[in-house]
C-alpha positions as MATLAB code, in Angstrom:
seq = 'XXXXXXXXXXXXXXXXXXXXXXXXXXXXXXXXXXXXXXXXXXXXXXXXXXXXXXXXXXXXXXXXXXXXXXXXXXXXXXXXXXXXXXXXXXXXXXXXXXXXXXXXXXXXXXXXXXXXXXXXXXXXXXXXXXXXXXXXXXXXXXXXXXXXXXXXXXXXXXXXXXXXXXXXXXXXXXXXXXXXXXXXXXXXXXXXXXXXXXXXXXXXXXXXXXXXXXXXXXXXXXXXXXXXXXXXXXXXXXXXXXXXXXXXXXXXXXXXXXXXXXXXXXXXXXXXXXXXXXXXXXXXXXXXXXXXXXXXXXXXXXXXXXXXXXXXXXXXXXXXXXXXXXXXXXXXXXXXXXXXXXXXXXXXXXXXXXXXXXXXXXXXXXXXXXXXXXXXXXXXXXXXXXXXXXXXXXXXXXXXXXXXXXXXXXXXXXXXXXXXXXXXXXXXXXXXXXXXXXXXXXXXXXXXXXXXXXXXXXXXXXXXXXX';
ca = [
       0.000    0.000    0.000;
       1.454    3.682   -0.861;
       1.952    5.903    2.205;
       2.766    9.124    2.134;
       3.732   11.828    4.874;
       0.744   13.618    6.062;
      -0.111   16.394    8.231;
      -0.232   15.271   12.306;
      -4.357   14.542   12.806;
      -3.716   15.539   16.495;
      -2.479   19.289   15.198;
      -4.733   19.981   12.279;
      -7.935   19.798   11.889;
      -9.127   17.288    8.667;
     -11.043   18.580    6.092;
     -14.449   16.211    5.579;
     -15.459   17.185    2.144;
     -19.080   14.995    1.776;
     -20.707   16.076    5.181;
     -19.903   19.917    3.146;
     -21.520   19.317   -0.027;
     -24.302   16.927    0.883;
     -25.440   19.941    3.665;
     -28.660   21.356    1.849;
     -27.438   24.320    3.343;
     -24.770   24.580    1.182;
     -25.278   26.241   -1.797;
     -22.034   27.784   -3.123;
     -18.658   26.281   -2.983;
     -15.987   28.606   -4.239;
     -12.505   27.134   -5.359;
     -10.090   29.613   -4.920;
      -6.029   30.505   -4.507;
      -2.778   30.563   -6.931;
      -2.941   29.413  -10.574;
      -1.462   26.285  -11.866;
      -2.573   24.191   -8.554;
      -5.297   22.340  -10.223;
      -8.671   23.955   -9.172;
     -10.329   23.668  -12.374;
      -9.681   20.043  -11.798;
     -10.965   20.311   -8.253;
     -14.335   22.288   -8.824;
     -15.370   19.216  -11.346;
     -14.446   16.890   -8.923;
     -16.360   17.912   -6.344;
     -19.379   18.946   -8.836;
     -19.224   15.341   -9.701;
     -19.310   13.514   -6.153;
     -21.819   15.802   -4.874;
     -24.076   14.794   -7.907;
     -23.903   11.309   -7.814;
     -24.253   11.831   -3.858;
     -27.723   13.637   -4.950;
     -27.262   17.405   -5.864;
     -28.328   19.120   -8.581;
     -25.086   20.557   -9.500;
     -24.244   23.319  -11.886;
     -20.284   23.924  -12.096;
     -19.128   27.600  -13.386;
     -15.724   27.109  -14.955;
     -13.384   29.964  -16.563;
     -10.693   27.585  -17.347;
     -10.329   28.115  -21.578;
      -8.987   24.822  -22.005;
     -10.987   21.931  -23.343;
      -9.577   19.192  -21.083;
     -12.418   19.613  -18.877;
     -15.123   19.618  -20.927;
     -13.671   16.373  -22.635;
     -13.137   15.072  -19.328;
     -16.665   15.084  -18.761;
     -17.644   14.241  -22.466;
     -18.731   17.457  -23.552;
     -17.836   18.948  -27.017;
     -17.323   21.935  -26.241;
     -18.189   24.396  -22.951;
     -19.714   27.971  -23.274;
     -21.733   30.040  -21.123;
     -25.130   28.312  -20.697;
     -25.245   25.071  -18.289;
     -24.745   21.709  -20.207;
     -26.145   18.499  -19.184;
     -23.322   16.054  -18.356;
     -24.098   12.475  -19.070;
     -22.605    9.336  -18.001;
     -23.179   10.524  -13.975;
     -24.125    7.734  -11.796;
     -27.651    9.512  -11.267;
     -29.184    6.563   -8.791;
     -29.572    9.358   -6.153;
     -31.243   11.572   -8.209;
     -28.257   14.183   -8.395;
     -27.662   16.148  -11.355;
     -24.702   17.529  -13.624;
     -24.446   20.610  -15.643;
     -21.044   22.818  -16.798;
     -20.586   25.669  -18.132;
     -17.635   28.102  -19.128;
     -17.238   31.743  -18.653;
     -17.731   34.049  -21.601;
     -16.518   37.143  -20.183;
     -17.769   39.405  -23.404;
     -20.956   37.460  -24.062;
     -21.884   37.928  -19.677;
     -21.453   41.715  -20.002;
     -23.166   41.764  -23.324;
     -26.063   40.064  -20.995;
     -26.040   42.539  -18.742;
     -25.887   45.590  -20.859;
     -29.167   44.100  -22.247;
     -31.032   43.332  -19.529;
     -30.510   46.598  -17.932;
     -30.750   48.895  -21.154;
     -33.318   49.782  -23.493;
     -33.028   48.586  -27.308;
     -31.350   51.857  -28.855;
     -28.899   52.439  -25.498;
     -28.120   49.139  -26.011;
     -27.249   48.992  -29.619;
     -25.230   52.022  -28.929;
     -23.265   50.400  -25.841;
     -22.581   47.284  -27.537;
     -21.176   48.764  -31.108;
     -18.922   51.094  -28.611;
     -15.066   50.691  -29.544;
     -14.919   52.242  -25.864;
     -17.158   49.496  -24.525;
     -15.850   46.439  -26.156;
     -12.461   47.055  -24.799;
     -13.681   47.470  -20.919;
     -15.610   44.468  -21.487;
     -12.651   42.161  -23.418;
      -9.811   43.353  -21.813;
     -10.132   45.873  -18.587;
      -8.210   44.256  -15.644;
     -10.344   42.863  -13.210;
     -13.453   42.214  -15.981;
     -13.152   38.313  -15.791;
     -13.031   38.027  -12.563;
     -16.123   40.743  -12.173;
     -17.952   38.854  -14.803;
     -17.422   35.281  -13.245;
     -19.170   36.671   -9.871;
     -21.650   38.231  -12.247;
     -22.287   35.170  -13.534;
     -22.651   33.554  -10.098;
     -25.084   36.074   -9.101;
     -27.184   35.140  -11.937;
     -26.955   31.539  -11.450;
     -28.148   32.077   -7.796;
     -30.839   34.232   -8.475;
     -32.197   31.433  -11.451;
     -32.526   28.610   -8.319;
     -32.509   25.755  -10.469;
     -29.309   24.029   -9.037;
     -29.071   24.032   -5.128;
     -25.177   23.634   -5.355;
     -22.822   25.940   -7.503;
     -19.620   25.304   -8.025;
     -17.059   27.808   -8.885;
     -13.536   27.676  -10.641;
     -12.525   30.937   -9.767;
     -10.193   32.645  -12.929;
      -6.364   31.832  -13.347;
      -4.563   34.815  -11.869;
      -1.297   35.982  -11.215;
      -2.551   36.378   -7.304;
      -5.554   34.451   -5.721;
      -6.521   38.168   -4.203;
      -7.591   39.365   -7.758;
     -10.890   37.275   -7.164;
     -11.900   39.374   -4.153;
     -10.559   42.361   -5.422;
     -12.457   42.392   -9.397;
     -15.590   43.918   -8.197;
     -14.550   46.096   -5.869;
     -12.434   47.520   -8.846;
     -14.579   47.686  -11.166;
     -17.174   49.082   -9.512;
     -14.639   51.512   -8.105;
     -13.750   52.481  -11.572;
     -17.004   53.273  -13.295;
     -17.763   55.011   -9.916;
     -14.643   57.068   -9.651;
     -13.573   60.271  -10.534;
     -12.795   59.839  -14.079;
     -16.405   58.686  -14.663;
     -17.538   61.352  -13.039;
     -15.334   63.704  -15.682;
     -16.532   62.216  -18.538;
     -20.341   62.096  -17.551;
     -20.204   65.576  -17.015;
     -20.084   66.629  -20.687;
     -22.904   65.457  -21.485;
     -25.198   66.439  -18.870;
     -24.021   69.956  -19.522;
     -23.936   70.005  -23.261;
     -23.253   72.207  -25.745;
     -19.761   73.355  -26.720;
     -19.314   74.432  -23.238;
     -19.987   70.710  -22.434;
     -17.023   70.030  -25.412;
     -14.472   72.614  -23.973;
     -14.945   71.914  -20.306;
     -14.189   67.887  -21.769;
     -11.239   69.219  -23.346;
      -9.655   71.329  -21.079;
     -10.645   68.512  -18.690;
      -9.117   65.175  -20.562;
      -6.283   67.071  -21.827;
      -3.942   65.777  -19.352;
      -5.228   62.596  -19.851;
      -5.620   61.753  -23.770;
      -2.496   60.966  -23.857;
      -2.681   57.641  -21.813;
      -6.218   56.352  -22.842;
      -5.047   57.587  -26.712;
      -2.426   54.401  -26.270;
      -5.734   52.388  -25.643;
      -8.500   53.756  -27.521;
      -6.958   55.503  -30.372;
      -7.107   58.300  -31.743;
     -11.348   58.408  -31.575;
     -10.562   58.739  -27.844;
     -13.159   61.484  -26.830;
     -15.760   60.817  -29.081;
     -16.012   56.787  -28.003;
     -15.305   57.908  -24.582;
     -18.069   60.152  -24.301;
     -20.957   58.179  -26.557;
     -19.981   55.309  -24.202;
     -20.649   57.529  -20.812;
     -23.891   59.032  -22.337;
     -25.428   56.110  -22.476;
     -23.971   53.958  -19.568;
     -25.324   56.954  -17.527;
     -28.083   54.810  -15.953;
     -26.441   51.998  -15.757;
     -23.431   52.767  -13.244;
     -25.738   52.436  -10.209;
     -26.620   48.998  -11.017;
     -23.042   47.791  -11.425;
     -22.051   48.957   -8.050;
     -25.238   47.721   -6.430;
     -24.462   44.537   -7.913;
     -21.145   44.290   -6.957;
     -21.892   44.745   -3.622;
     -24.794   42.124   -3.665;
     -22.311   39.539   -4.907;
     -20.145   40.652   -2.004;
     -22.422   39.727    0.207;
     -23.429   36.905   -1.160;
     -19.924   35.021   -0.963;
     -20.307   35.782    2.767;
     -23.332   34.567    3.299;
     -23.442   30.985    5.620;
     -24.424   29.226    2.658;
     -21.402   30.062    0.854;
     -18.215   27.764    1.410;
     -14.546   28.624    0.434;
     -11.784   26.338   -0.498;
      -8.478   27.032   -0.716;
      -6.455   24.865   -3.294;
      -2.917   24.594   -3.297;
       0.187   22.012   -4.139;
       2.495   21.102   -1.422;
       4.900   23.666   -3.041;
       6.268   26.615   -0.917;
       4.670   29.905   -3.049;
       2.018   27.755   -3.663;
       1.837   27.334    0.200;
       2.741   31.210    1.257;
      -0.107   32.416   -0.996;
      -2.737   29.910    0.731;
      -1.538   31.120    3.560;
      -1.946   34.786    2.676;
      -5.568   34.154    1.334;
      -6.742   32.245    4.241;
      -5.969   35.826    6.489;
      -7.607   37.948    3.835;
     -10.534   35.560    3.670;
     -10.698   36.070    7.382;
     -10.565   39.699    7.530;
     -13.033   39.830    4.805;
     -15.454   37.830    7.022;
     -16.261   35.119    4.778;
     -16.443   31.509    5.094;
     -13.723   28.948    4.506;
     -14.040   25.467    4.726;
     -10.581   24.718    4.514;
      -7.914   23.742    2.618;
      -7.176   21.381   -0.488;
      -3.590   20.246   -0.841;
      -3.233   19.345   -4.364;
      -1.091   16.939   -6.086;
       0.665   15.233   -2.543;
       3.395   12.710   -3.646;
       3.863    9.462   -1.862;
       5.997    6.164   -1.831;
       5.347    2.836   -1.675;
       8.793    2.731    0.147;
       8.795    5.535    3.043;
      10.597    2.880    5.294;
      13.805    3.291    3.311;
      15.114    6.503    3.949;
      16.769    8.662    1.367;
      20.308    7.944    2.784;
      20.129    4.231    2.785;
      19.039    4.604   -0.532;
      21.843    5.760   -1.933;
      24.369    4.664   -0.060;
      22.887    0.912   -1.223;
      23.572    2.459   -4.604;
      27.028    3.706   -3.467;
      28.059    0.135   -2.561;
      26.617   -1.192   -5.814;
      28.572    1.135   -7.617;
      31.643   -0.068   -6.280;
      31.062   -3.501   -7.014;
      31.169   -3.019  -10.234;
      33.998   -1.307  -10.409;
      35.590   -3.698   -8.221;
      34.109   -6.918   -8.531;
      35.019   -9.368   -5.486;
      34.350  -12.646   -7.186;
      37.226  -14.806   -7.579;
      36.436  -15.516  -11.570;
      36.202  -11.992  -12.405;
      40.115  -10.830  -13.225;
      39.138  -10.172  -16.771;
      37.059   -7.022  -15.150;
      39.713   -5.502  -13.567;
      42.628   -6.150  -16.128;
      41.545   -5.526  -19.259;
      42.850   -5.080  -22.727;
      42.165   -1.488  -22.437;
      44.548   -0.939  -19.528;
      47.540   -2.240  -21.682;
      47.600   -5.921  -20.459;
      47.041   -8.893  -22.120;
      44.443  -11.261  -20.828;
      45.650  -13.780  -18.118;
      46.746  -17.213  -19.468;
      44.694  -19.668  -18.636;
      47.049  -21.828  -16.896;
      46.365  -21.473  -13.237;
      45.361  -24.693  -11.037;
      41.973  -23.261  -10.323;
      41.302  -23.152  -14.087;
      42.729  -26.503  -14.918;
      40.538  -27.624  -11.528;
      37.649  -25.866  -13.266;
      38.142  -27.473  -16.648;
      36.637  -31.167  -17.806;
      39.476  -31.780  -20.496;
      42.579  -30.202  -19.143;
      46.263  -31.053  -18.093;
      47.339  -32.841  -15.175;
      48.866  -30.717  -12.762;
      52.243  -32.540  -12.792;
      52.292  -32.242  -16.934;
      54.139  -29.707  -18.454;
      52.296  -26.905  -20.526;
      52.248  -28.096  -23.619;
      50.841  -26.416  -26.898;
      47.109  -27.827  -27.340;
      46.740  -29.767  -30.837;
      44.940  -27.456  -33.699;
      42.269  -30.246  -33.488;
      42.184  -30.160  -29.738;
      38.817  -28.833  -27.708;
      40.774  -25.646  -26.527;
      41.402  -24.552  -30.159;
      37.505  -24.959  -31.094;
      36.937  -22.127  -29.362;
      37.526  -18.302  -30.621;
      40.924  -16.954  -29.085;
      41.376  -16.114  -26.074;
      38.388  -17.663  -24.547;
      37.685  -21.344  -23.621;
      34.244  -22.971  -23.399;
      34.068  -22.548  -19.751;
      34.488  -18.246  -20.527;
      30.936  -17.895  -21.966;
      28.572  -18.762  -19.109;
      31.232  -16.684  -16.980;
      31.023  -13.879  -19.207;
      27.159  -13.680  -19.316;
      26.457  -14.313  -15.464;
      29.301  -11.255  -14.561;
      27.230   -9.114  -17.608;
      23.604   -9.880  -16.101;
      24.752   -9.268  -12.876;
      26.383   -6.150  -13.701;
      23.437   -4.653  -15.529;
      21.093   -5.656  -12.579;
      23.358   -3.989  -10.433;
      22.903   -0.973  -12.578;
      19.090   -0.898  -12.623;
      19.071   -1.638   -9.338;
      21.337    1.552   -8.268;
      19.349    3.480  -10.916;
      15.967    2.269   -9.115;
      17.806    3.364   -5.459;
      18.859    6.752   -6.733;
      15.274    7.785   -7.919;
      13.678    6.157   -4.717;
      16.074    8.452   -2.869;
      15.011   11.901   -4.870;
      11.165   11.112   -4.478;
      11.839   10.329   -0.298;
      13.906   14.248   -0.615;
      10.809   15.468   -2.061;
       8.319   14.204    0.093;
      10.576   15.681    3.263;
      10.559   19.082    1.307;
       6.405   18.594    0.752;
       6.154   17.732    4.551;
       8.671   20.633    5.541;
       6.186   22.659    3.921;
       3.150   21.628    5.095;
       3.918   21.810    8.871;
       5.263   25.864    8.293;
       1.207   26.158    6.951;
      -0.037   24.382    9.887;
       2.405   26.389   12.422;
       0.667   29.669   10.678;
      -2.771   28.307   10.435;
      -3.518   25.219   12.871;
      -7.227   25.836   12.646;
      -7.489   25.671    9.319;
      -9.386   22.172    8.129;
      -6.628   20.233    5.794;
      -7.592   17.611    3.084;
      -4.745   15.799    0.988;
      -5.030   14.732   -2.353;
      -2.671   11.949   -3.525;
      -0.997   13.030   -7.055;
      -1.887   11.240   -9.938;
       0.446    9.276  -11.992;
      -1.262   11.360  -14.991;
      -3.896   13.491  -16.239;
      -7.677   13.664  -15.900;
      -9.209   13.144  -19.007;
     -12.504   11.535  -18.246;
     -15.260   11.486  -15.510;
     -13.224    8.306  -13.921;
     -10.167   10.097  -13.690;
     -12.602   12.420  -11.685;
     -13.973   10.469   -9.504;
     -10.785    9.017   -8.456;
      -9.993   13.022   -7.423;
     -13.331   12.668   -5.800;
     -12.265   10.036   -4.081;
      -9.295   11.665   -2.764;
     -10.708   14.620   -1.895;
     -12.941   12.519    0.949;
     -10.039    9.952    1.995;
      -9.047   13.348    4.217;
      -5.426   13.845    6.043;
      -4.109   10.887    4.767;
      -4.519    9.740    1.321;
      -3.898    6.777   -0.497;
      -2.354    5.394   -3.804;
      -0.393    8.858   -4.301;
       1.839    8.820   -7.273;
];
């Protein structure tokens, strides 16, 4: 059975993932921290168990790549819920996925919250279809817009969320803040006054107003700057107070008891000092974790055999090789190559050794051509070939072996790094719920492959089978 080093049970709390999702009470489950640490991965997993453990299950992904969507044998993911079939649905759960279109959710909202002709004009804006392709902060705005709107539908009573790959896990909190910040803030402000005052007074108070500033935006609007700019204000006028008023809504709404955050990290040391630092904004925030997902733990089938013993059992097979202490084994340590010729074959242990030889008290004598010695090729006699091949197998087993000890010993050095790093988190964060996920050999590319995570994710503090 693979082991693996684990967090101490008696200093951290574990993390029981099933009594979380099958709580009725629990209706949002946000996976959250560094990129690269496999949440994607995680939010399907836990969509899946909790739908063949009876939910009706709608996972929000903003991963881009396909894998997942093949992994749960879907062509192709976009942003309206998708039936996933091939879920073990005996417990009446359901399965649906869907994938953030960040352009296509604020296209949604400008027309839900605009009349036909402000509409039109918002959506054809050069002004508008940058902010919504490309601002900073926009995905991760739009995923919680997105979330809102799932929420408010109540057709799934668990949501699952893949929150967006990001340099740092605090751009997730921070999006809608920002963004609401920034069509609130003082440049808004600027531009919306124009047009409330009109005229060319409206025109000169823009320029004298923006002139410090066309510069800048110029680089990202071009040269129709003021123009976009101002068409785009005029007629997101009415608009502005819904954004904020949704932004705070969706605020609240990730700290409201039905909302559950996970922290997903590997057993890496950034990966580790970012948890870390999310966990404390997460608390000062005032919303809910439910602990933390250690991604991708290594184990070994092994752990008995320390790294040291491991090589230093590849040390000694080493040297046997080089110095081979069986008695028929000269050939290996005076060969050709050294500049001397290969022993004669003349000592008693050979002619003890050899069926058809000469009596000791004979002198040497040259064998005749016909003789058995001469049917062999030079050099050699026929009691050199089994030699030969038993020194050669042994030698090459001795290789693999060392080979086998030396990469033994590197995975036992990582695991001590990956439980190093693990008990600094725990020192910082002892009440922080800890489940382990045993790595995978490879990748998930189907719903077994998830369900296996699945699996993992319940075993708790101590998981099995870890690559």
């Amino acid at each position: 059975m693979t082991s693996s080093l684990s967090l101490n049970a008696t200093d951290t709390h574990v993390l029981d993932v099933d009594p979380l999702i099958d709580d009725p009470r629990t209706r949002i489950v946000v996976c959250c921290g560094s990129g690269g640490v496999g949440k994607t991965t995680t939010a399907a997993a836990l969509g899946l168990r909790a739908a063949e453990r009876g939910r009706k299950v709608v996972v929000l992904t903003i991963d881009p790549a396909r894998r997942l969507a093949q992994s749960m044998g879907i062509d192709s993911l976009d942003n309206t819920p998708r039936r996933v079939k091939g879920i073990d649905d005996t417990a009446g759960g359901e399965l649906h996925a869907m994938m953030l279109d960040m352009k296509r959710t604020f296209d949604e909202i400008v027309e839900a919250h605009a009349d036909g002709q402000r509409a039109e004009a918002i959506l054809g804006n050069p002004f508008y279809q940058s902010l919504s392709a490309g601002f900073a902060g926009t995905q991760e705005y739009m995923a919680m817009e997105k979330l809102g709107q799932l929420r408010a539908q109540d057709e799934w009573d668990l949501i699952v969320v893949d929150t967006p790959p990001s340099r740092s896990a605090l751009d997730f909190l921070d999006a809608p803040k920002r963004l609401g910040s920034f069509l609130d803030g003082k440049l808004i402000r600027v531009l919306m006054a124009p047009a409330k005052v009109g005229g060319r007074a409206g025109m000169k108070f823009l320029n004298v107003g923006m002139s410090m500033m066309t510069g800048a935006l110029g680089k990202l609007l071009g040269g129709q700057l003021l123009r976009d700019v101002q068409t785009f204000v005029a007629a997101m006028d009415t608009m502005f107070g819904g954004f904020r008023t949704r932004a705070d809504a969706t605020y609240k709404l990730l700290q409201a008891p039905g909302t559950a955050f996970l922290v997903v990290a590997a057993p890496e040391r950034d990966a580790l000092r970012e948890a870390a630092y999310f966990v404390e904004r997460l608390a000062a925030e005032d919303m809910p974790l439910a602990g933390l997902v250690l991604n991708r733990v290594h184990g070994s089938g092994a752990a008995q055999l320390s790294a040291e013993r491991a090589l230093a059992a590849a040390e000694n097979l080493d040297e046997r090789g080089i110095v081979d202490q069986g008695g028929g084994n000269v050939e290996l340590r005076t060969s050709p190559e050294a500049g001397s010729p290969a022993p004669a074959r003349d000592t008693p242990d050979e002619h003890a050794q050899t069926p058809d030889k000469t009596p000791h008290s004979a002198p040497a004598t040259t064998p005749a051509p016909n003789s058995p010695a001469t049917s062999t090729p030079a050099g050699a006699t026929t009691d050199d070939a089994p030699a030969d091949h038993t020194t050669t197998d042994r030698t090459t087993t001795d290789q693999l072996t060392a080979g086998l000890l030396r990469l033994h010993a590197e995975r036992m050095q990582l695991l001590a790094r990956e439980q190093r790093t693990r008990d600094r988190f725990a020192a910082l964060h002892p009440e922080v719920a800890v489940t382990e996920v045993g790595a995978l050999p490879g990748d998930v590319h189907d719903l077994a492959g998830l369900r296996t995570i699945g699996d993992r994710l319940a075993a708790g503090a101590n998981p099995a089978g870890a690559a």
